[in-house]
mmCIF file of the N, C-alpha and C atoms, coordinates in Angstrom:
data_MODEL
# 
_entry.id   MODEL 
# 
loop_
_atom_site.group_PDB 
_atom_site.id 
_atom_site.type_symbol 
_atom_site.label_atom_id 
_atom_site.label_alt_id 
_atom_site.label_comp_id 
_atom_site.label_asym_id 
_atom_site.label_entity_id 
_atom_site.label_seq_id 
_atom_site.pdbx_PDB_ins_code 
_atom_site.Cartn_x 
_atom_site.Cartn_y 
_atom_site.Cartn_z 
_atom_site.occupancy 
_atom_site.B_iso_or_equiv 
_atom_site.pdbx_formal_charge 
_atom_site.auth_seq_id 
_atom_site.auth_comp_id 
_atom_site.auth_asym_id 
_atom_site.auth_atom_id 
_atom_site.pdbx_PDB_model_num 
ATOM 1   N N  . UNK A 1 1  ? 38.571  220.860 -21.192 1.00 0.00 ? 1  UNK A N  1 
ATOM 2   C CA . UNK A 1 1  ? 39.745  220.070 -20.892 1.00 0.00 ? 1  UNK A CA 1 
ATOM 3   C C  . UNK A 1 1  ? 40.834  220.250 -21.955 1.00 0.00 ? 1  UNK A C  1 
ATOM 4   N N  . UNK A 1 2  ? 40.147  220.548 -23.319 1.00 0.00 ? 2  UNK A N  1 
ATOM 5   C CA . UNK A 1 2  ? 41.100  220.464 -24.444 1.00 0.00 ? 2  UNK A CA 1 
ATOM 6   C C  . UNK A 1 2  ? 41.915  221.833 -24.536 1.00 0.00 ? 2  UNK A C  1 
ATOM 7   N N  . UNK A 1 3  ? 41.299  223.012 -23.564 1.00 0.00 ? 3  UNK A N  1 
ATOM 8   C CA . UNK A 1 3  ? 42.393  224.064 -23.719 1.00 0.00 ? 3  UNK A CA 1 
ATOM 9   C C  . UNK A 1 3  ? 43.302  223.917 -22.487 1.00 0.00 ? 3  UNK A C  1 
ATOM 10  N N  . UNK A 1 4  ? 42.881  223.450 -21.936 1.00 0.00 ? 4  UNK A N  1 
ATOM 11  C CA . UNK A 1 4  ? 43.709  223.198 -20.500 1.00 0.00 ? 4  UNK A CA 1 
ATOM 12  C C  . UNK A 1 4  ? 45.072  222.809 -20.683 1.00 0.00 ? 4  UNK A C  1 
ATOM 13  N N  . UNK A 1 5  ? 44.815  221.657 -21.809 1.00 0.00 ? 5  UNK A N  1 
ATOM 14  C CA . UNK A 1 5  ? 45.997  220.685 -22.347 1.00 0.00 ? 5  UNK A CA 1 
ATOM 15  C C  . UNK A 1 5  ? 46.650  222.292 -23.319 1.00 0.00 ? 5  UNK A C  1 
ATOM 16  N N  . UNK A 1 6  ? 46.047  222.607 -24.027 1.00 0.00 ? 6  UNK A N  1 
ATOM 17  C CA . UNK A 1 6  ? 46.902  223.376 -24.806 1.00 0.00 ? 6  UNK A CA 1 
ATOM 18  C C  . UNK A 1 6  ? 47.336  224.648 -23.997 1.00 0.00 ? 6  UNK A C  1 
ATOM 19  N N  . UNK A 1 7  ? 46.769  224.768 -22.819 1.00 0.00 ? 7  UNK A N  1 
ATOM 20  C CA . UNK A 1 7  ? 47.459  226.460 -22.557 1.00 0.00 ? 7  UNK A CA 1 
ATOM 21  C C  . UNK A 1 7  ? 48.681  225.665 -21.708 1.00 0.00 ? 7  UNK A C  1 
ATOM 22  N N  . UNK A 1 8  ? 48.711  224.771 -21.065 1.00 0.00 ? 8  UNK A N  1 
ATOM 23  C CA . UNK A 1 8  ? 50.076  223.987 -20.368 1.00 0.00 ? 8  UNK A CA 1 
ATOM 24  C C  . UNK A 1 8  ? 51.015  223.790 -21.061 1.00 0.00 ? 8  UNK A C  1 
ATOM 25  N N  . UNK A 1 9  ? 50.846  223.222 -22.461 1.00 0.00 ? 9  UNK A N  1 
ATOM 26  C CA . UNK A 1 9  ? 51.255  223.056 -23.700 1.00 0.00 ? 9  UNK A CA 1 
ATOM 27  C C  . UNK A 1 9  ? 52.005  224.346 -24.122 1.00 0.00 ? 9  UNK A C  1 
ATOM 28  N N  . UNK A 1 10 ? 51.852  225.127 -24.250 1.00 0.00 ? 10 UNK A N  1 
ATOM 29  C CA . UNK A 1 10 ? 52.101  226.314 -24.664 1.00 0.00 ? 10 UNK A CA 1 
ATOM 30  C C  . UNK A 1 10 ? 52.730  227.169 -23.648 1.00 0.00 ? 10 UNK A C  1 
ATOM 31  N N  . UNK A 1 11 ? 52.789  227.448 -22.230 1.00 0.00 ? 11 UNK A N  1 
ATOM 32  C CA . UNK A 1 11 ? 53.581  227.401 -20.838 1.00 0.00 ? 11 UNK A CA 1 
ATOM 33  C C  . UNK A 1 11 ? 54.845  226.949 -21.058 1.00 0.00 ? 11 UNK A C  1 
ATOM 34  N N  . UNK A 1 12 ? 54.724  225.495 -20.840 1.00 0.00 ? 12 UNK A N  1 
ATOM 35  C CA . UNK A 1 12 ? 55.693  224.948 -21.023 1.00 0.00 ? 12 UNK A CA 1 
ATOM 36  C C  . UNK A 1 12 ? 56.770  225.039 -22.504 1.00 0.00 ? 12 UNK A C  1 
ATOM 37  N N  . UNK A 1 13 ? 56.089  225.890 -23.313 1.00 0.00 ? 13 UNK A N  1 
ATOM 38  C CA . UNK A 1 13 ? 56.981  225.222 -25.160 1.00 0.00 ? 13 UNK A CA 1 
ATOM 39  C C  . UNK A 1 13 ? 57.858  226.970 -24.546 1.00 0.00 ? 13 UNK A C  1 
ATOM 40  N N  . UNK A 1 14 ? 56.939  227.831 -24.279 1.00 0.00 ? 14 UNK A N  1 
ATOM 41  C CA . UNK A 1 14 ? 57.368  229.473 -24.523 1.00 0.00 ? 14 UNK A CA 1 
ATOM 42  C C  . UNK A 1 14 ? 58.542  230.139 -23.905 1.00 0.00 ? 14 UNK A C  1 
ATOM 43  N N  . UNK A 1 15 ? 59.001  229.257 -22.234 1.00 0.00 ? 15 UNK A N  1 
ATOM 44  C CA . UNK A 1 15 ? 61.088  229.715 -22.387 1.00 0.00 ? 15 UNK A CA 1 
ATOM 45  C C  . UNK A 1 15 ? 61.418  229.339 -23.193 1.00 0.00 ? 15 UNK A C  1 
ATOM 46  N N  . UNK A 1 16 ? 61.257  227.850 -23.532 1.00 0.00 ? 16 UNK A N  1 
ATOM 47  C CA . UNK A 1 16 ? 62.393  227.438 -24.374 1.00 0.00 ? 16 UNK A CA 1 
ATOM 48  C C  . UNK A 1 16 ? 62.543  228.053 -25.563 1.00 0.00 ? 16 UNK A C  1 
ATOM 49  N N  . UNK A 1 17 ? 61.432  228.708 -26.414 1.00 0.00 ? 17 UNK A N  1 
ATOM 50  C CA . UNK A 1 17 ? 61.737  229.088 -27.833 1.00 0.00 ? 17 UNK A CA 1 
ATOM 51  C C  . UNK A 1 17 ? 62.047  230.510 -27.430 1.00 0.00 ? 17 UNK A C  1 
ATOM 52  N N  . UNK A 1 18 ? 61.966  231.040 -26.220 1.00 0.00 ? 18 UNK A N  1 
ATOM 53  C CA . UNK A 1 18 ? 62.410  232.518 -25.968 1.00 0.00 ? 18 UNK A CA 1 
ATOM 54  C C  . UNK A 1 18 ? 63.988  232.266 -26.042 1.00 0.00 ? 18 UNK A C  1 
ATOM 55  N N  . UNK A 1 19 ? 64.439  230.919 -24.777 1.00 0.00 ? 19 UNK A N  1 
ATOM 56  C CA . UNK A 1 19 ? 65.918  230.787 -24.945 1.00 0.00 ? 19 UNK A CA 1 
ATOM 57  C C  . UNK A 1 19 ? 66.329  231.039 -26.531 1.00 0.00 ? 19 UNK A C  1 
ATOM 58  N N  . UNK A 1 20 ? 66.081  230.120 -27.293 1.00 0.00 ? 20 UNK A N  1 
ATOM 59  C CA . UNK A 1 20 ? 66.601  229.626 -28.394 1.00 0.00 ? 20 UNK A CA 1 
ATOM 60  C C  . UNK A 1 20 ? 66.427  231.166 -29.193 1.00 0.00 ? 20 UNK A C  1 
ATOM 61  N N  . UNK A 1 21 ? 65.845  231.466 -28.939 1.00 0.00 ? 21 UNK A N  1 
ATOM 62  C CA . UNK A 1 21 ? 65.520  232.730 -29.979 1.00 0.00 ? 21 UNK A CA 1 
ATOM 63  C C  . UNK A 1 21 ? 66.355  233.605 -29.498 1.00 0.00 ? 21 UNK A C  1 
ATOM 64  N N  . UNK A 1 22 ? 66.861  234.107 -28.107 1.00 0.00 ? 22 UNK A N  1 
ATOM 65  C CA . UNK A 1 22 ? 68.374  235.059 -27.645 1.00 0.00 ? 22 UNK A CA 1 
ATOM 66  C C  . UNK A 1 22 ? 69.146  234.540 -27.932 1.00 0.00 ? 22 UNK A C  1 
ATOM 67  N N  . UNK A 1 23 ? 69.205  232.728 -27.965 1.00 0.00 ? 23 UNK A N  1 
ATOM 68  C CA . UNK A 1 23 ? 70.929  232.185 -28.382 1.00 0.00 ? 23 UNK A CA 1 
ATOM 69  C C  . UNK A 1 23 ? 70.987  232.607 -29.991 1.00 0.00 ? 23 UNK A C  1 
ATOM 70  N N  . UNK A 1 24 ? 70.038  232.727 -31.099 1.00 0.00 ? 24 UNK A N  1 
ATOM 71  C CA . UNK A 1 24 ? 69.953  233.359 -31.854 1.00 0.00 ? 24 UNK A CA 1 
ATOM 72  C C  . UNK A 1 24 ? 70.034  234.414 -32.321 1.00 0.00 ? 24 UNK A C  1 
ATOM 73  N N  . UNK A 1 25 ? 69.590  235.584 -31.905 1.00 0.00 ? 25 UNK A N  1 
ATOM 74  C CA . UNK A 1 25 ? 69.773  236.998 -31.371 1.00 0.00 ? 25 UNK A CA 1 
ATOM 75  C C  . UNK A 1 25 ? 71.706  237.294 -31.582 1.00 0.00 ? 25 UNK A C  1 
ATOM 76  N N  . UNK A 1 26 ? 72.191  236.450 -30.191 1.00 0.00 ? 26 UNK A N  1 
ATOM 77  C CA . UNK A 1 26 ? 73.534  236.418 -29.450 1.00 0.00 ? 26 UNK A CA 1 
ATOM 78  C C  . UNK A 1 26 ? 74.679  236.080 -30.439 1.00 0.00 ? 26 UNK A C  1 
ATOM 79  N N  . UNK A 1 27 ? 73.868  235.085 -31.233 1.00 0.00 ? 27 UNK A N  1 
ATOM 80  C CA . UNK A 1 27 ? 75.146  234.355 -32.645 1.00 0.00 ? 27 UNK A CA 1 
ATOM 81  C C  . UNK A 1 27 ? 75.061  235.788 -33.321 1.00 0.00 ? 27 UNK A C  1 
ATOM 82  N N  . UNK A 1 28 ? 73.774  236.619 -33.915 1.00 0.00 ? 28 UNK A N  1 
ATOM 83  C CA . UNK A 1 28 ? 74.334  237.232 -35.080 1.00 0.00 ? 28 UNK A CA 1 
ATOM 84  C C  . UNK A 1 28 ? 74.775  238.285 -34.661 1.00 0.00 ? 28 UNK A C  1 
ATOM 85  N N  . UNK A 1 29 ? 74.837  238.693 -33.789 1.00 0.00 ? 29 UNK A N  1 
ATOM 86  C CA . UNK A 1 29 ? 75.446  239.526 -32.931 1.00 0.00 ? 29 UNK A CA 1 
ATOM 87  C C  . UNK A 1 29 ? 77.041  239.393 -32.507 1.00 0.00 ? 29 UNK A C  1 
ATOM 88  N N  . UNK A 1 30 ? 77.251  238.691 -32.224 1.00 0.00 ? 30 UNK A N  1 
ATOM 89  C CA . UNK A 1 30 ? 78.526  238.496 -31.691 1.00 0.00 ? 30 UNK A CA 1 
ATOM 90  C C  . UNK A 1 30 ? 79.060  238.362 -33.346 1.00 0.00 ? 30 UNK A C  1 
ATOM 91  N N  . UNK A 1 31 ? 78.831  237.655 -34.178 1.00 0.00 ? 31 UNK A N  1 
ATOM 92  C CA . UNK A 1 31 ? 79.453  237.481 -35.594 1.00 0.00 ? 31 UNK A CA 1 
ATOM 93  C C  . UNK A 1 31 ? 79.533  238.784 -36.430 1.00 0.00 ? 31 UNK A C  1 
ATOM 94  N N  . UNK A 1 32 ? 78.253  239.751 -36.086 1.00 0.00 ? 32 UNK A N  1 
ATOM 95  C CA . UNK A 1 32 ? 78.368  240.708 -36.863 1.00 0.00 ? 32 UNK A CA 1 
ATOM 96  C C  . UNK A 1 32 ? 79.655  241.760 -36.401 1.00 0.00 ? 32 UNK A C  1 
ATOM 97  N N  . UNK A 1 33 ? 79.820  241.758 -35.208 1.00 0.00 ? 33 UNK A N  1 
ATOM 98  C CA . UNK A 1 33 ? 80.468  242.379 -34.453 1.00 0.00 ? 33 UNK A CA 1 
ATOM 99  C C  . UNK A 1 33 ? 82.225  242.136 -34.645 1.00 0.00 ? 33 UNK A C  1 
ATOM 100 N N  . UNK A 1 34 ? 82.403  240.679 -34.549 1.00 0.00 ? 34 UNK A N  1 
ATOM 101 C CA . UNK A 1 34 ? 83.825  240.337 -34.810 1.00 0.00 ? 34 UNK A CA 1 
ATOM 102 C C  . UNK A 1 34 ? 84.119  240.346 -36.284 1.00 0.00 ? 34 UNK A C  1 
ATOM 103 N N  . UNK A 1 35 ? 83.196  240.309 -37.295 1.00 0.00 ? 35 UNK A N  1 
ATOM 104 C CA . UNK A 1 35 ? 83.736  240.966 -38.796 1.00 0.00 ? 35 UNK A CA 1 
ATOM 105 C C  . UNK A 1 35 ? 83.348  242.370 -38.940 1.00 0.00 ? 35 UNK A C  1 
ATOM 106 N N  . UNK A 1 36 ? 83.048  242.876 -38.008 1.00 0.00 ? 36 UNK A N  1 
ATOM 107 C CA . UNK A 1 36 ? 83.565  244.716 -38.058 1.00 0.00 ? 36 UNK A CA 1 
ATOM 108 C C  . UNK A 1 36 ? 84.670  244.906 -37.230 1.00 0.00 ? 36 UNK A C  1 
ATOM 109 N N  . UNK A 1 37 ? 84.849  244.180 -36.507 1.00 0.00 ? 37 UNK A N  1 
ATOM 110 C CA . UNK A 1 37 ? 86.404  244.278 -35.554 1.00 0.00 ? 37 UNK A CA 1 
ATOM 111 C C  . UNK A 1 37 ? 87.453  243.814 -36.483 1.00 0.00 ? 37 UNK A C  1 
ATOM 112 N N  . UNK A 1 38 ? 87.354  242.570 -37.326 1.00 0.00 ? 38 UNK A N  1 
ATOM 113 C CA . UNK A 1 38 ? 88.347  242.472 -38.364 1.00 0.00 ? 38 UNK A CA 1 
ATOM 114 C C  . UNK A 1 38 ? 88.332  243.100 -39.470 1.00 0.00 ? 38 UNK A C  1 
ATOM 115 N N  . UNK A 1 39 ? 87.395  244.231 -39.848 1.00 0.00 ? 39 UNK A N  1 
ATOM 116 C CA . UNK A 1 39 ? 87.645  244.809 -40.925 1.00 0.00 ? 39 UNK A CA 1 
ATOM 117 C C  . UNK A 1 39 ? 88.123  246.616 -40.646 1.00 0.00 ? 39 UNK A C  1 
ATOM 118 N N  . UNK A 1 40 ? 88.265  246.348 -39.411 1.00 0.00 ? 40 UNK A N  1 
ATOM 119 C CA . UNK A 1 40 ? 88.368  247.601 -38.391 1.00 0.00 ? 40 UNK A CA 1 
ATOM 120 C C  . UNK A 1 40 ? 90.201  247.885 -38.350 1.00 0.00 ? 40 UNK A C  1 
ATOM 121 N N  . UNK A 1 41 ? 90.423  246.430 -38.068 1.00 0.00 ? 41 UNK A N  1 
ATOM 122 C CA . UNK A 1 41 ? 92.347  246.134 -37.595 1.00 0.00 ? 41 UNK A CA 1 
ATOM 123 C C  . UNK A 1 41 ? 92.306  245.746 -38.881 1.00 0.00 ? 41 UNK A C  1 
ATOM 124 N N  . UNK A 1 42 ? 92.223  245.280 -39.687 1.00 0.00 ? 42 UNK A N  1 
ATOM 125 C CA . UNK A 1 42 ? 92.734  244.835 -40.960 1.00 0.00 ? 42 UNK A CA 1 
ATOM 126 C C  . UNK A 1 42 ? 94.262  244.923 -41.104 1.00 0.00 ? 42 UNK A C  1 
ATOM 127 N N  . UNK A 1 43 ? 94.299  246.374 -41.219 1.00 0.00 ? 43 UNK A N  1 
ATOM 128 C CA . UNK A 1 43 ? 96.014  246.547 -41.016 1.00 0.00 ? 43 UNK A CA 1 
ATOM 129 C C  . UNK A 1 43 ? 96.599  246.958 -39.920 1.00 0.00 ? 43 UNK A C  1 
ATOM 130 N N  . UNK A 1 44 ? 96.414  246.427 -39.152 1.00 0.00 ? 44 UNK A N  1 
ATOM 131 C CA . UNK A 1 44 ? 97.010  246.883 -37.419 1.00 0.00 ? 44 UNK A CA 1 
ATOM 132 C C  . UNK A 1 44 ? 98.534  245.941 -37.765 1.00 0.00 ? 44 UNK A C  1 
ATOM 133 N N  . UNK A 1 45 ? 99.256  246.560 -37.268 1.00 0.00 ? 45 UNK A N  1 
ATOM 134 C CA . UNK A 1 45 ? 100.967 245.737 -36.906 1.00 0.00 ? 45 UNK A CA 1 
ATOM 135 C C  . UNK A 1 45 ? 100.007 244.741 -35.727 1.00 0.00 ? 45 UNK A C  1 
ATOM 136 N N  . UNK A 1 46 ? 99.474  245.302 -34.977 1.00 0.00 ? 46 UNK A N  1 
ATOM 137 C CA . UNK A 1 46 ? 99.213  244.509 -33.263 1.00 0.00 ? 46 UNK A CA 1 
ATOM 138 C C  . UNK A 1 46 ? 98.682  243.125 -33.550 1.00 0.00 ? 46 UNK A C  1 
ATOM 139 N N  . UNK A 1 47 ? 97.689  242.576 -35.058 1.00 0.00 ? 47 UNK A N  1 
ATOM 140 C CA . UNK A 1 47 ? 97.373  241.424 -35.577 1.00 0.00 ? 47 UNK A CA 1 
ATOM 141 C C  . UNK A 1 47 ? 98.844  240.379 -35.475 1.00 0.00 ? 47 UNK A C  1 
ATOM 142 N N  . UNK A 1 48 ? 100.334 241.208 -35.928 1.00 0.00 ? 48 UNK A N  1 
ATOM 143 C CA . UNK A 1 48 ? 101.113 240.106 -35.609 1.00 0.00 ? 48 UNK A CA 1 
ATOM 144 C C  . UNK A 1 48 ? 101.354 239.477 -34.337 1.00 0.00 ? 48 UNK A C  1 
ATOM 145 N N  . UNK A 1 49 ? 101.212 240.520 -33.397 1.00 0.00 ? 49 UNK A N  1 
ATOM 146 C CA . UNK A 1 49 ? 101.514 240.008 -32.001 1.00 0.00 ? 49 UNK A CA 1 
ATOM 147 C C  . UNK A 1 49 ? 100.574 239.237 -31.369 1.00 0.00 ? 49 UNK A C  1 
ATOM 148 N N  . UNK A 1 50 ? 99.798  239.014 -32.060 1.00 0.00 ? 50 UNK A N  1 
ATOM 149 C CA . UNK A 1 50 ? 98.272  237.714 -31.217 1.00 0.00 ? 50 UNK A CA 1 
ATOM 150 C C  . UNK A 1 50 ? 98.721  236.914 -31.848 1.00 0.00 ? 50 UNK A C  1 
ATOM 151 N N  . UNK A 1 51 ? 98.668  236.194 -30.463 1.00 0.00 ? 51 UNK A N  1 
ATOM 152 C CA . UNK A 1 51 ? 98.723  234.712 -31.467 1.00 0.00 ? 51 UNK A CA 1 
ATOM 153 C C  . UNK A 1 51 ? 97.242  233.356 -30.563 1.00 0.00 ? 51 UNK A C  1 
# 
């Protein structure tokens, strides 16, 4: 009975820490990415025209 509880247990815990672990993945990713894009334009004229 006592693995029963734990393999449900463990079913149920394993999207969620998969989610959390791509939204993790996704942050350093996307961050690593936009400080190589700003060190990329650094001196672009086109930085004045965004606003």
């Amino acid at each position: 009975m006592a693995g029963a509880l734990v393999l449900v247990a463990v079913l149920l815990a394993f999207p969620i820490l998969v989610g959390l672990g791509t939204v993790v993945i996704a942050a350093i990713l996307g961050e690593s990415l936009h400080r190589d894009a700003r060190a990329r334009n650094e001196a672009s004229e086109l930085l004045e025209l965004n606003t």
